[in-house]
C-alpha positions, -999 to 999 in steps of 0.1 A, spaced: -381 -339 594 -354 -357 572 -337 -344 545 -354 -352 512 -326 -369 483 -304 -342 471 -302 -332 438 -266 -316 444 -236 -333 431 -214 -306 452 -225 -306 483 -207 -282 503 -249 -264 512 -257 -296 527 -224 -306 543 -226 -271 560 -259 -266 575 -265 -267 608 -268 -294 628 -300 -311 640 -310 -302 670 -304 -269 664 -327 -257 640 -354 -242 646 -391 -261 647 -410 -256 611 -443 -259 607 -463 -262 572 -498 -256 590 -516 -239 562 -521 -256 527 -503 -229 508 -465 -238 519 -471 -280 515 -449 -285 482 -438 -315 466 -407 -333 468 -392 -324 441 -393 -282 435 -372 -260 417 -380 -225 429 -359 -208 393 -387 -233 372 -417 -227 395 -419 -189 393 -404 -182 358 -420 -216 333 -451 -221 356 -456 -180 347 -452 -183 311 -475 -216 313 -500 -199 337 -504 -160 320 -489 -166 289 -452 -152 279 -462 -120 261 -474 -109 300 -449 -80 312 -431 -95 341 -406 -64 346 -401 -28 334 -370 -1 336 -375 32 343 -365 41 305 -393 24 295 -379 -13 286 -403 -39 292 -394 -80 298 -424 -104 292 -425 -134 313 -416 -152 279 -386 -131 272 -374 -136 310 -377 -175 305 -358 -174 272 -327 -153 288 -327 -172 324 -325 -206 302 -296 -191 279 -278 -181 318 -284 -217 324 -266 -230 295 -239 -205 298 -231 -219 335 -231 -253 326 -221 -257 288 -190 -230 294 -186 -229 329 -188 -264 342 -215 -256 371 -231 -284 380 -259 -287 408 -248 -273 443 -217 -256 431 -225 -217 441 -223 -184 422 -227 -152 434 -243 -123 423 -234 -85 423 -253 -56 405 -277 -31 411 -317 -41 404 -319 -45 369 -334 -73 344 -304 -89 336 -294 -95 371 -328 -112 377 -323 -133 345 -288 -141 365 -305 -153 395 -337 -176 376 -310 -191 355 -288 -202 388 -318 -218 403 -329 -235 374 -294 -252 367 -296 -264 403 -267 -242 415 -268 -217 447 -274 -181 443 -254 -159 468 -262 -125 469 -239 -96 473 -245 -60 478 -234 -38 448 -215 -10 472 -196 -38 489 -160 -32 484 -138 -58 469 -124 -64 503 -155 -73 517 -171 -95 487 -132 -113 494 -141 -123 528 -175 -134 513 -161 -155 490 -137 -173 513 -167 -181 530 -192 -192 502 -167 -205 481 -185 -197 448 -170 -210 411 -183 -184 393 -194 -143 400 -214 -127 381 -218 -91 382 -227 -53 368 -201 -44 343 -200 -10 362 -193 -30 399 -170 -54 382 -134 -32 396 -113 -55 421 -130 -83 417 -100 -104 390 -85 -117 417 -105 -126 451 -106 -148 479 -77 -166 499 -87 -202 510 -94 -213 476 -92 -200 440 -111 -166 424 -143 -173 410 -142 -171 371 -156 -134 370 -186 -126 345 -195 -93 334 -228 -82 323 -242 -51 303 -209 -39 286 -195 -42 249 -173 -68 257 -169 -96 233 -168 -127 267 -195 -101 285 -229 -124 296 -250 -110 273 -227 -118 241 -225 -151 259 -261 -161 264 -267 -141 227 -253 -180 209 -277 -201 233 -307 -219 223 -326 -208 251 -339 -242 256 -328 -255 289 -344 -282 314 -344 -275 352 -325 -295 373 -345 -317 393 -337 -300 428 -351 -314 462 -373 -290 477 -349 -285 510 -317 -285 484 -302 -250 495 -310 -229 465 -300 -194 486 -270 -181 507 -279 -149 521 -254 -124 538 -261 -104 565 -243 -82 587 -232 -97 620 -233 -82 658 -202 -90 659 -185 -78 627 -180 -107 614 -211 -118 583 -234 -147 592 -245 -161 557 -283 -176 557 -291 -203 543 -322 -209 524 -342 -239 502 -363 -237 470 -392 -244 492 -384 -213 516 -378 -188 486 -418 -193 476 -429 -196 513 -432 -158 516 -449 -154 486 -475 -179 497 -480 -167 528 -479 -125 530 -480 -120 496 -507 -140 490 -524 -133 520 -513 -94 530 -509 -80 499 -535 -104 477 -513 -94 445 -528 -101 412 -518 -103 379 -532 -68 373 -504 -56 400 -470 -36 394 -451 -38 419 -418 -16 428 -393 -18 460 -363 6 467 -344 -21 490 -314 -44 464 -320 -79 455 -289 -90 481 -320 -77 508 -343 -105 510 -366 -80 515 -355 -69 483 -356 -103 464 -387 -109 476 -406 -78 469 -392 -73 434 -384 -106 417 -405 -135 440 -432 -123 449 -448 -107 413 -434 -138 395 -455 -159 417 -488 -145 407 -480 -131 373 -480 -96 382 -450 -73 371 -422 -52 389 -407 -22 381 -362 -23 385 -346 9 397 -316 11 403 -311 44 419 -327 77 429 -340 100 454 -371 88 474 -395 112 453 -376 102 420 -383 70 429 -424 76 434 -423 97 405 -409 69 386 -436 42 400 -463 69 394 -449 66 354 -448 30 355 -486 27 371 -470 9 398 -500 -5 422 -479 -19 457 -448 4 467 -421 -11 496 -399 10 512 -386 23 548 -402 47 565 -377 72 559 -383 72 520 -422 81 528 -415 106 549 -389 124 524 -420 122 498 -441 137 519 -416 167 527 -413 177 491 -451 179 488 -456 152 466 -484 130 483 -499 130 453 -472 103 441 -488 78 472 -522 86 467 -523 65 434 -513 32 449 -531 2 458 -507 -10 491 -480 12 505 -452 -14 523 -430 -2 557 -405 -27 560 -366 -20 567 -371 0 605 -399 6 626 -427 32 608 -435 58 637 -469 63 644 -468 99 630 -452 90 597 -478 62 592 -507 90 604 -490 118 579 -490 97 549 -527 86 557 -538 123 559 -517 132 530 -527 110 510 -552 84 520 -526 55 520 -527 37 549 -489 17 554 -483 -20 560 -461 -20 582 -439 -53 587 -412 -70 600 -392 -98 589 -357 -110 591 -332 -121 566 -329 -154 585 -366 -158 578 -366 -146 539 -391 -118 546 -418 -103 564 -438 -127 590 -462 -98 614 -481 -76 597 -517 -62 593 -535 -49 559 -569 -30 558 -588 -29 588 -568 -49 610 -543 -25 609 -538 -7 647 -518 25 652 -488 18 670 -485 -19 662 -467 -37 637 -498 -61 630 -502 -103 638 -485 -134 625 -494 -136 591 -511 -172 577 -487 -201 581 -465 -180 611 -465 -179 651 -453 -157 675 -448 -148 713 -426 -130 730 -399 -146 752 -385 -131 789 -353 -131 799 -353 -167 810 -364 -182 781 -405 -187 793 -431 -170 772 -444 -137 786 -479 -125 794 -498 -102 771 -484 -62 782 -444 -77 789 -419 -65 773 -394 -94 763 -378 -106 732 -398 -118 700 -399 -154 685 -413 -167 658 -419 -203 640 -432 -208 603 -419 -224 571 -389 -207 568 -364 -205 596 -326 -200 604 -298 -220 593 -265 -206 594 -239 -216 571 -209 -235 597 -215 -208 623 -215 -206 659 -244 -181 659 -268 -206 653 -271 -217 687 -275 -178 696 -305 -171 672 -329 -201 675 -341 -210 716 -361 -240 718 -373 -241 685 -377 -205 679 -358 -177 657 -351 -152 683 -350 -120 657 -329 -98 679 -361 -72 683 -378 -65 718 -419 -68 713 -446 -57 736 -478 -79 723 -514 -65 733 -541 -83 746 -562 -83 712 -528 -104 697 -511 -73 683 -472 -72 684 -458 -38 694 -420 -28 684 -402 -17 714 -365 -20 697 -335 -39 688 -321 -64 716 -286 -62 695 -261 -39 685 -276 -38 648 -285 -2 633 -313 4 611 -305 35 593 -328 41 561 -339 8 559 -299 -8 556 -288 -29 588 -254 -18 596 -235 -38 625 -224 -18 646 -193 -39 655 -178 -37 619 -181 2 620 -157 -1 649 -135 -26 632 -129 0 606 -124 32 629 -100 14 650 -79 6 622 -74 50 622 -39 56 635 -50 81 655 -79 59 670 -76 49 707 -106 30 712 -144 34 699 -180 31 707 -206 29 680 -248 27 682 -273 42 666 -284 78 672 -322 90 667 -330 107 633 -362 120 620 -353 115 587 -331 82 585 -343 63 618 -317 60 629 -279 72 619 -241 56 630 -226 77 658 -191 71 669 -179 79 704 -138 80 698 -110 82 721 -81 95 705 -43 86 711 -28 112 733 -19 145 717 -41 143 687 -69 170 690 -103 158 682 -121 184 660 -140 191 629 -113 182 605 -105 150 623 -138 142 621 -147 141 584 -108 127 578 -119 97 601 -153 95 577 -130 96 550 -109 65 558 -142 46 569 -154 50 536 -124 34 518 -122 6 543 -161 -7 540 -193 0 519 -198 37 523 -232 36 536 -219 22 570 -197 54 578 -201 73 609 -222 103 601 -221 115 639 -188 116 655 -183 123 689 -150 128 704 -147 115 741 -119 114 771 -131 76 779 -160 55 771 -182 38 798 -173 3 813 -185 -21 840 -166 -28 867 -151 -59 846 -142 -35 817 -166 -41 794 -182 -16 770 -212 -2 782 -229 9 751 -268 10 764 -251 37 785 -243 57 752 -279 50 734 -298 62 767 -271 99 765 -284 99 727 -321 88 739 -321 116 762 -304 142 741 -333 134 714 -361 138 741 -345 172 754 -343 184 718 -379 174 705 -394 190 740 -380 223 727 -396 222 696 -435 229 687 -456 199 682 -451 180 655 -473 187 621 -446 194 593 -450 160 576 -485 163 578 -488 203 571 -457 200 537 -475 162 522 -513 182 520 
């Protein structure tokens, strides 16, 4: 399909996509992701809102009890819009990038981006500066704009071209965006964006430490809307929704900002908490549809509070796999019964699932509306029903790395190859088996195993190290670190948590090492290299060992009635 006339006057998006012939295939079989020519995702959900339920409708809430109509939302994402290109200088296709927790303001940030035809890039709030440095250098954005409170390092970043002109939001200061956008009219035009204009870059952690950035059009960002949202979840305008995942998670994005937006129900931002602060919060807020990972329902349900569930409409799984028993608890518990998902960032969101009565214990559901699926072998040929093999997919959306090698890797023939292993059933139902990569999922954050590695090698006292992920009841999964020290340096309890320590202060916090094994060597093949299925089948087998010596288990269930 050929690109449609670009609205982008910069156009380093277009000039980087991938080439040709190897994108995936995209198909638009369903009436629902057909859009026009001409589409400017920012415009679509935030004016066709106000037009369609009228501004005074809520469109999103704070814990505190602050409430945005869809008419104030418009007004401040317009007066972002003049503050980027009447102050700034952005003009369509340049890209700015985005850092905060979930709060109104930052969602103002990101409408007003889209609807002056520049390129959001999202960031996560607990990167350090280091980190958001190398994702500059690869995004090359003109301006950031971020929490006032995550703004520390950022004055001076990047290397292969100059520092963003840095924006704060939400303090006192005199230049700080809201004093900016304060002076604006609020009256601001959309820029005429192409429907395949990038409007998007998405980072994600890489399997091999290095981030892949996705790429993304205005026509993908309301593809998930109009396909599980609109066909899972069947949101209303009556809904509030609420999602613990940030905005620089697609998942995120989608759940929080996209999604409600498109059918003029609300969202509820928060920006921090403990799983049960966060349900007590929703339960304040009348929030309807909850998302978040498995381990966050299962913490709930452990402090006794299935109460908090029990009052919504739709309770999301999304982030890991939901085990059969948490999904079974919460349903007893409470009388929820979880959509599970899965979805990718590559893809924007979630593209299997199952609501209602078609959900099945055990499986993660069927393509939703507008997506395909089957499950690839080991030489690339589709697998019968019952075969374990690796899952592909095919929908609106698809992968497109920006300038990256990877591409090749992720998309076979057409298909995005998500880097899961599926079993599907003979009644169509996909079953999770697990990752194919060296990605953790650990409370619903994907953590790259390779860039844990990067970091602990950098300890002095660091030989060489293995890292995968380690069975946990509570979290999934947790990072476990097999080191080999240098000779002489004892590996114990206080070199532990000092190696923890300096993890922490070299990447975002939530990647460190919680288990830490110290070992004489690490497995190889007979080639030398690193064997690390070898170390996930020890921690496999220590877990089986472990949960054979305990009674059955009906704590969840026994602590959530």
């Amino acid at each position: 399909m050929p690109l449609k006339t670009s609205a982008h006057v910069d156009t380093f998006t277009r000039d980087n996509l991938p080439p040709e012939e190897l994108w995936p295939t995209l198909e638009f079989t369903i009436p629902d992701v057909q859009y026009p020519e001409v589409l400017n995702a920012g415009a679509e959900l935030i004016d066709r809102g106000v037009e369609q339920y009228g501004p005074q409708q809520p469109a999103f809430h704070t814990p505190d009890g602050e409430t945005w109509t869809y008419g104030q939302m418009q007004q401040r994402a317009n007066q972002v819009a003049q503050v980027l290109t009447e102050d700034y200088g952005i003009v369509p296709g340049n890209r700015v990038m985005l850092r905060g927790p979930n709060n109104p303001w930052l969602v103002a940030a990101w409408l007003g981006v889209l609807k002056a035809g520049a390129v959001v890039v999202t960031t996560m709030p607990m990167l350090w500066a280091k980190e958001v440095s190398q994702l500059v250098d690869m995004t090359k954005p003109t301006v950031l704009i971020t929490d006032h409170r995550h703004a520390d390092g950022l004055e001076d970043l990047g290397s292969s071209a100059a520092s963003p002109a840095l924006i704060t939001y939400g303090s006192e200061a005199t230049d700080d965006l809201v004093q900016q956008t304060a002076v604006k009219s609020g009256e601001f035009s959309a820029v005429a964006t192409a429907s395949d204009d990038v409007a998007l870059l998405g980072p994600t952690s890489g399997t091999t430490g290095k981030p892949k950035v996705t790429m993304h059009f205005h026509r993908d960002i309301l593809a998930n809307a109009d396909t599980f949202a609109k066909h899972i979840l069947k949101l209303t305008a009556d809904d509030v929704v609420v999602c613990s995942a940030p905005f620089a998670f697609t998942f995120g994005l989608g759940s929080s900002v996209v999604f409600p937006l498109r059918f003029g129900a609300s969202a509820l931002l928060i920006e921090q908490g403990s799983p049960v602060q966060f349900a007590e919060s929703a339960a304040r807020a009348g929030v309807t549809v909850m998302a978040t990972a498995p381990t966050a329902y299962r913490a709930i349900l452990k402090e006794g509070r299935a109460d908090l569930l029990a009052r919504l409409r739709h309770g999301i799984s999304a982030g890991e796999a939901l085990p059969t028993q948490t999904r079974q608890a919460v349903e007893d518990a409470s009388g929820l019964r979880l959509i599970d998902g899965i979805g990718a960032t590559e893809m924007l969101h979630i593209f299997i699932s199952a609501a209602g009565d078609d959900i099945r214990p055990g499986s993660v559901g069927k393509p939703i509306p507008g997506f395909r699926a089957t499950i690839l072998d080991d030489d690339g040929n589709e697998a019968p029903d019952g075969q374990v093999g690796r899952l592909a997919v095919i929908g609106p959306t698809g992968c497109r790395y920006l300038a990256d090698e990877r591409q090749a890797v992720y998309v076979h023939n057409g298909w995005n190859l998500t880097g899961d292993t599926f079993l599907r059933d003979a009644e169509g139902y996909y079953i999770y088996q697990a990752r194919s990569d060296n990605m953790i999922i650990s409370s619903g954050y994907n953590i790259a195993a390779p860039d844990v590695e990067n970091a602990i090698n950098q300890h002095p006292d660091v030989l060489e190290n293995a890292v995968v992920g380690r069975p946990d009841e509570d979290r999934g999964s947790v990072v476990c670190a097999f080191i080999v020290l240098v000779e002489g340096v004892t590996g114990d309890d206080a070199k532990s948590k000092e190696i923890k320590d300096f993890v922490k202060q070299n990447i975002a916090p939530y990647k460190y090492p919680r288990d830490i094994r110290f070992v004489s060597e690490l497995p190889r093949n007979p080639s030398g290299k690193l064997q690390h299925f070898k170390l996930r089948q020890r921690l496999k087998e220590e877990a089986q060992v472990s949960e054979a010596s305990q009674p059955e288990v009906a704590e969840l269930k026994t602590k959530g009635s």
